[in-house]
N, C-alpha and C positions, 0 to 999 in steps of 0.2 A: 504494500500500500504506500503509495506517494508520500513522505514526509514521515511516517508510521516507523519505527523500529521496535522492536519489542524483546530485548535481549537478555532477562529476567528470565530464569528457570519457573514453570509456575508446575505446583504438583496436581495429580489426578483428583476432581472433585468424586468421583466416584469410589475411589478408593476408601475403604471402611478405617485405615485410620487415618485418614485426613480429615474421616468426618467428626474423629474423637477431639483431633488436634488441636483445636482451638479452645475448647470447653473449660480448661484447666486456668487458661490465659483470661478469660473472662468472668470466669468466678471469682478470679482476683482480681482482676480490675472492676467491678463491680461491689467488692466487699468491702472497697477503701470509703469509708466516712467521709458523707460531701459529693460522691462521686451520683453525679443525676443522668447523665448519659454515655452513649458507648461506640464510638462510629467506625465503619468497615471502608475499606478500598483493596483494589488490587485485587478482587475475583473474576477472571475469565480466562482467555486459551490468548496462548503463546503466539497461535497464528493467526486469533479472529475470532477462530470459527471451531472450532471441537478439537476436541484430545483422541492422538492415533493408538493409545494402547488397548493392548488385546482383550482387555478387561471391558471398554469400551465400546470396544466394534462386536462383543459380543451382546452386547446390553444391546446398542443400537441394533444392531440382526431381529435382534427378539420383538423389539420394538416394531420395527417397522413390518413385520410380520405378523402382527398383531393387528396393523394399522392398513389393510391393502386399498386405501379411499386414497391415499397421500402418495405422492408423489418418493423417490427415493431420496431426492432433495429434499423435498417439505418437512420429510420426517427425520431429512436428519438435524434440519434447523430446530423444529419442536422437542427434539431429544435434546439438544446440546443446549438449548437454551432453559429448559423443564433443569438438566444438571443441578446448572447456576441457581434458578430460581429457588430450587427444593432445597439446596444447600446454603443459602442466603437464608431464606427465611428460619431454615431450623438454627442455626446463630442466633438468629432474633428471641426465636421463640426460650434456644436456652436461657439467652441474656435474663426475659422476663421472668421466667422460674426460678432465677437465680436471686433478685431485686425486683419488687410488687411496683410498677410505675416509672421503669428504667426507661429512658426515650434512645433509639437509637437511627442515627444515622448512615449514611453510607454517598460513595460518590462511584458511578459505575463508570469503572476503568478496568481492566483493558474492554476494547471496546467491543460489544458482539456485534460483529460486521452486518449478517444478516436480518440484526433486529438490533439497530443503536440502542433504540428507546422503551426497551422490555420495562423499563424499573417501575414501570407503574404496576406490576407483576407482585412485586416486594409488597411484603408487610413491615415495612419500615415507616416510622415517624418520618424522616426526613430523609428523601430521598432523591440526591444530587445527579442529574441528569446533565451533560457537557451541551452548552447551547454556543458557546464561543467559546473554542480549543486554542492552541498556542498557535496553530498557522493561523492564518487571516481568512479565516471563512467569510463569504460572500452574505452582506446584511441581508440578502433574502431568505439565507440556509440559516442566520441568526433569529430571525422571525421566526420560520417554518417552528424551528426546534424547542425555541419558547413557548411558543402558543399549544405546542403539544405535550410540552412537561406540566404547563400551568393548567392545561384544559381535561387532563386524560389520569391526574394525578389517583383522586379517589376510583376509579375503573373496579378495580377488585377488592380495593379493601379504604376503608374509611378516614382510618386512622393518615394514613400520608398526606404529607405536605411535598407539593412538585416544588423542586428547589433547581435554580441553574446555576450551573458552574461554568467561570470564565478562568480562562490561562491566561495567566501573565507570570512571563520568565524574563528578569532584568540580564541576561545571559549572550551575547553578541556572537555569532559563529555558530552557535549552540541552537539557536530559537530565534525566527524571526524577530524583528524588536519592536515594540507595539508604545506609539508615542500616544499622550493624553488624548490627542482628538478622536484616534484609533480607539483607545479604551473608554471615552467615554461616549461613544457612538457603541459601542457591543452590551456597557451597562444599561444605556439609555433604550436600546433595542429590545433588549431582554428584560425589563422593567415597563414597558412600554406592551408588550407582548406576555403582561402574567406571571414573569417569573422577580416577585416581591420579596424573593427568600433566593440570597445567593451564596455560592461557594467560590472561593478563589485557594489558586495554586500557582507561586507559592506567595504565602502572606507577608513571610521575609521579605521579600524584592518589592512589595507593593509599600509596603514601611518604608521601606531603604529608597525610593524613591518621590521625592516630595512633591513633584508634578503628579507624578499617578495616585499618590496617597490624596492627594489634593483631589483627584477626581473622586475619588472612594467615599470620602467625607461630605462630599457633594451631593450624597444618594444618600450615604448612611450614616445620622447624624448621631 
C-alpha cells in the first residue's frame, strides 16, 4: 500500500494464548486506584488483510464452508474481520469484569484494508476511527470518513462514542509535514463532519509545536 509500511511482528488473534495474553496486563492496570479507563491500539494483520497461519486457513476453510451464499472473498473478509472484532471486544468485556464502570477506548490501527471502518462493530466506549492519517488525505476522503464514524457510531451497540483520529508527526523525511493551515482544515473538517470527540498521534509533537498547538487550542479549549 502506497505510503503504508507495517514492519511490526503482530501475533495470531486466533491463537488460544494470545487470547489469554493480555488478561493479566489489564487486571493490573485496572486494579490501580484512580484508574477510570483502559485504551487499546495496535490490533490487526501485518498485511491488511488476514493472518496466513495454518491454524487460520483452517478456521477460514470451515468457515467458508459453512457459509456457501459468500463469495470466497466475502468470507474471507467477514472471517478476518469477525477475528479482530471477537477478540477486541472480549478485552473489553474482560476489562469490565475486572472494574464495574471501566470506560475503554481504542484507536483502530493497523488498518483493515477491506473494511477501514468496522469499529463501529466494537463494544467500546470510545472508539477512534483514522479520519485524517499522516499523508494528506484528500478533504473529501476527510468528510467521507467523518461523517461515517460520527453517523454509524451506535450501529451495534449503544454504548460508543465515534471518535476521529488525526496524524500529526513533527518528523521531516519520516512523514509528510503538515503546516497549521493543513491541520486546521482536517480539525475543522472533521469537526464540521461529526467527529466532536478527537484523537491525535503523536500529542508530543502537537505540544512541541506552538503553531499546531495553537491550532488545537483553537477547537479545544
Amino acid at each position: 500500500m502506497t505510503n503504508e509500511v507495517l514492519t511490526s511482528k503482530i501475533i495470531c488473534f486466533n491463537n488460544q494464548e494470545t487470547k489469554e495474553l493480555f488478561k493479566p496486563v489489564i487486571a493490573e492496570i485496572v486494579a490501580v486506584p484512580g484508574i477510570e479507563g483502559i485504551a487499546f491500539d495496535g490490533f490487526g494483520y501485518q498485511n491488511y488483510r488476514r493472518c496466513h497461519c495454518e491454524n487460520c486457513q483452517k478456521l477460514l476453510t470451515e468457515y467458508s464452508s459453512k457459509h456457501p451464499e459468500m463469495t470466497k472473498n466475502d468470507a474471507e473478509i467477514v472471517f478476518f474481520r469477525n477475528v479482530l472484532v471477537d477478540y477486541i471486544n472480549g478485552l473489553a468485556d474482560y476489562a469490565r469484569s475486572q472494574k464495574e464502570g471501566i470506560k475503554t477506548s481504542i484507536h483502530i490501527w493497523p488498518v483493515f484494508a477491506p473494511d477501514p471502518l468496522y469499529g463501529n462493530r466494537l463494544n467500546i466506549d470510545f472508539c477512534g476511527q483514522t479520519a485524517a492519517w499522516y499523508t494528506l488525505w484528500p478533504p473529501e476522503k476527510i468528510t467521507e470518513y467523518s461523517q461515517i464514524i460520527s453517523r454509524e457510531a451506535t450501529k451495534y451497540y449503544p454504548r460508543q462514542q465515534g471518535v476521529g483520529m488525526i496524524g500529526y508527526y513533527d518528523r521531516p523525511g519520516k512523514f509528510p509535514v503538515k503546516d497549521a493551515d493543513r491541520v486546521e482544515m482536517e480539525l475543522k473538517t472533521m469537526i464540521e463532519n461529526g467527529c466532536s470527540e478527537v484523537q491525535v498521534c503523536g500529542a508530543k509533537d502537537v505540544i512541541s509545536n506552538k503553531k499546531i498547538s495553537a491550532v488545537f487550542k483553537k477547537y479545544f479549549k
